[in-house]
C-alpha positions in Angstrom: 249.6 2.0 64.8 253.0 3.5 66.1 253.8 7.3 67.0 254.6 9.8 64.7 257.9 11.6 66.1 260.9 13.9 65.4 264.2 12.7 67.2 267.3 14.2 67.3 266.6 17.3 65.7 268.7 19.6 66.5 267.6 23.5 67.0 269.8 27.0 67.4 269.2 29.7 69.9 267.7 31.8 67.3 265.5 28.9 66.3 266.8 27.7 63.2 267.0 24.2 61.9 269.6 24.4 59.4 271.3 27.0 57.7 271.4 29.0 54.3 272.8 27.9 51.4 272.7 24.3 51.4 275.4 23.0 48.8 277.2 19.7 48.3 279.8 21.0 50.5 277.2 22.0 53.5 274.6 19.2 53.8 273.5 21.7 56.3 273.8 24.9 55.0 276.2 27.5 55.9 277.6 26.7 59.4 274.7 24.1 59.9 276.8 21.3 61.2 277.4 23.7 64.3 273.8 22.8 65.4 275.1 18.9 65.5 278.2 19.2 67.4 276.4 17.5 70.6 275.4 14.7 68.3 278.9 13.9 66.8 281.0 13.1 69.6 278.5 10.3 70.8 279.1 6.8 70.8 275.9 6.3 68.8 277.2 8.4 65.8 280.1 7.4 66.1 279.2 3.4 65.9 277.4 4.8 62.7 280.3 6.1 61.3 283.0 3.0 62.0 283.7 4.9 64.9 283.6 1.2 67.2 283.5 1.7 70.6 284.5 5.0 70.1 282.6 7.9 71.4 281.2 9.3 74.7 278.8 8.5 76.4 276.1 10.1 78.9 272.5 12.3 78.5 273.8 13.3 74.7 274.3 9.9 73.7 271.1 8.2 75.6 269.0 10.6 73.5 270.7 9.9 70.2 270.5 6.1 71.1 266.6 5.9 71.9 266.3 8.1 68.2 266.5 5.1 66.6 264.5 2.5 68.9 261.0 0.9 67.5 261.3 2.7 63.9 259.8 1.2 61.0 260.1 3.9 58.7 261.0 7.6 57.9 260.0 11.0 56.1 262.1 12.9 54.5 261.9 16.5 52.7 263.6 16.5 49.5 267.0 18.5 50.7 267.3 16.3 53.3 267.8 13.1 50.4 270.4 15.3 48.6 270.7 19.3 47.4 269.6 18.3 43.6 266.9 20.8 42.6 264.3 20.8 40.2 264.0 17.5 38.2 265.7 14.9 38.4 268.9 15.2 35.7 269.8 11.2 36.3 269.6 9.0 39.1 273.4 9.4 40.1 272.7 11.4 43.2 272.1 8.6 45.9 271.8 10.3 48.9 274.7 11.5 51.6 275.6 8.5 53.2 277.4 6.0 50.8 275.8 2.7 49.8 274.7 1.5 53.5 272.6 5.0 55.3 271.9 4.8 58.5 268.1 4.1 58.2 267.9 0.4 57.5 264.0 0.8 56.8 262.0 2.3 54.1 262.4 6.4 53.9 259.5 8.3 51.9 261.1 11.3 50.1 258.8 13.9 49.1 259.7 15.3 46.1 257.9 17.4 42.9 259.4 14.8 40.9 259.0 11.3 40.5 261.8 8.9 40.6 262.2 5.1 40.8 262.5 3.8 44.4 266.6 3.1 45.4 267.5 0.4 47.1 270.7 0.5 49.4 272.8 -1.9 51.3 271.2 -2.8 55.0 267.6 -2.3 54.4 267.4 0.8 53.4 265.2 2.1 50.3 264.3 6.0 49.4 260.6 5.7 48.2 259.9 8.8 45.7 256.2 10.6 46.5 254.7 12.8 44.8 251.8 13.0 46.3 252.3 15.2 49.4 252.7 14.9 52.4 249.6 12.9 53.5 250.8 10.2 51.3 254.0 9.9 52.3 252.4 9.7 55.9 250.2 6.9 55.1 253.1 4.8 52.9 255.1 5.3 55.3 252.8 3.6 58.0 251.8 0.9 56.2 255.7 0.0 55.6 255.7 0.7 59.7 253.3 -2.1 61.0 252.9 -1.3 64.7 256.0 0.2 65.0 257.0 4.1 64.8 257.1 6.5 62.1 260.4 9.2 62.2 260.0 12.9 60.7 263.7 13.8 60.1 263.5 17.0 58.7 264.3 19.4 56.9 262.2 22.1 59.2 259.6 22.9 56.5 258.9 19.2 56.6 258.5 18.7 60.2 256.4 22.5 60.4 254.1 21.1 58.0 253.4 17.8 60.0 253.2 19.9 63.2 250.5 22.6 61.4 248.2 19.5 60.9 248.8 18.2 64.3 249.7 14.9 63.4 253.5 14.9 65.2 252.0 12.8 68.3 256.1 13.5 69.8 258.8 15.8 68.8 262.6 16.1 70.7 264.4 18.8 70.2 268.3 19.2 70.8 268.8 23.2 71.2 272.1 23.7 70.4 274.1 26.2 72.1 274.7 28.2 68.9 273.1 31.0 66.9 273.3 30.9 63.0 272.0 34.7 62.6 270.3 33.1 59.6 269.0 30.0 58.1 265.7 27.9 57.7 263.4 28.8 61.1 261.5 25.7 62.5 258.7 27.1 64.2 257.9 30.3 62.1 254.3 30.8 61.4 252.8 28.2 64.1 251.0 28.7 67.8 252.1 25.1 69.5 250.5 25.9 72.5 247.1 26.4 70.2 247.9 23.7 68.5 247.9 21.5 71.5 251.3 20.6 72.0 253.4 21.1 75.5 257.1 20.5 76.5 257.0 17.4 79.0 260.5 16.8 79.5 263.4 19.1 79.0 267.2 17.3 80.2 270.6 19.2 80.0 273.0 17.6 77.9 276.9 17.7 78.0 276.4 19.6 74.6 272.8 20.4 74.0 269.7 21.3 76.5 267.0 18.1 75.0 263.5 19.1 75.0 260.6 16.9 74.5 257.4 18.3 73.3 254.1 16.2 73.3 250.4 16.7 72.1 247.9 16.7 74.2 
């Protein structure tokens, strides 16, 4: 069985994970795409994005390059899928990214709300669970073989995973920015009681990248 982690996710001085307000307009929330501006000018994103050979390279774009190595599937919370709320109107709303996301493997959405499972172009399909968090864990391991399962948010998500001490790695990407305001990562948990303890921590051209382990 793989590793449980959280890659790439990307953390403001005031330790918030995203801002307020998420809307169609800010995927993010209100000036949440501030806390991603290390991320955007690498040649990983940018390969993502049609960018080519694009994009710069160095600490910044090593981390966002080994985000993606030995993954075999993905957990997502609902907002991070799209910013419909409550039930599901339709099934028009299909996700952020167009008809080919970046994830190429089965993603577990947890959701209230049960919806068919989408398939997209390259291997990607959003799996629907209702069922908490747990199962999502376990679907999305069995859909994962040997390899790794990836946490990508939103910070409710990944708090929850840590609380139960089952994020086995978690990189962090502390932004140089402050949102005054938004949705906290850590709030409410004791990592050092929980067991977990920073093992690498690597200046970046754009963000200082912290790796946090449990014990």
């Amino acid at each position: 069985m793989g590793k449980l982690r959280v890659n790439a996710f990307a953390v403001s001085l005031d330790g918030f994970g995203a801002g307020p307000e998420q809307s169609l307009n800010d995927p993010l929330g209100k000036n949440g795409t501030d806390l991603m501006q290390w991320f955007f000018p690498t040649a990983t994103f940018q390969r993502m994005h049609g960018g080519g050979d694009q994009g710069t390279t160095g600490v910044d774009d090593d981390f966002a390059k080994s985000s993606f190595d030995n993954l075999g599937a993905w957990i997502l919370g609902r907002n991070m899928f799209g910013p419909v709320r409550g039930p599901w109107p339709d099934e028009n709303w299909r996700g952020w990214w167009g008809e080919n996301p970046p994830y190429h493997v089965p993603v577990f959405v947890l959701t209230h709300h049960a919806r068919e499972p989408l398939v997209m172009e390259g291997g990607t399909t959003f799996h629907f669970v209702t069922g908490g968090a747990d199962e999502a864990l376990r679907r999305a391991r069995e859909a994962a073989g040997a390899r790794d399962v990836r946490v990508g948010g939103g910070p409710a998500t990944i708090r929850q995973y840590l609380e139960a001490r089952l994020i086995d790695e978690m990189h962090m990407a502390v932004s140089p920015t402050m949102l005054g305001r938004g949705e906290p990562v850590f709030a409410g948990l004791d990592l050092r009681a929980l067991g977990y303890k920073v093992v690498r921590h690597v200046p970046g051209e754009g963000a200082l990248h912290i790796v946090v382990a449990r014990a």
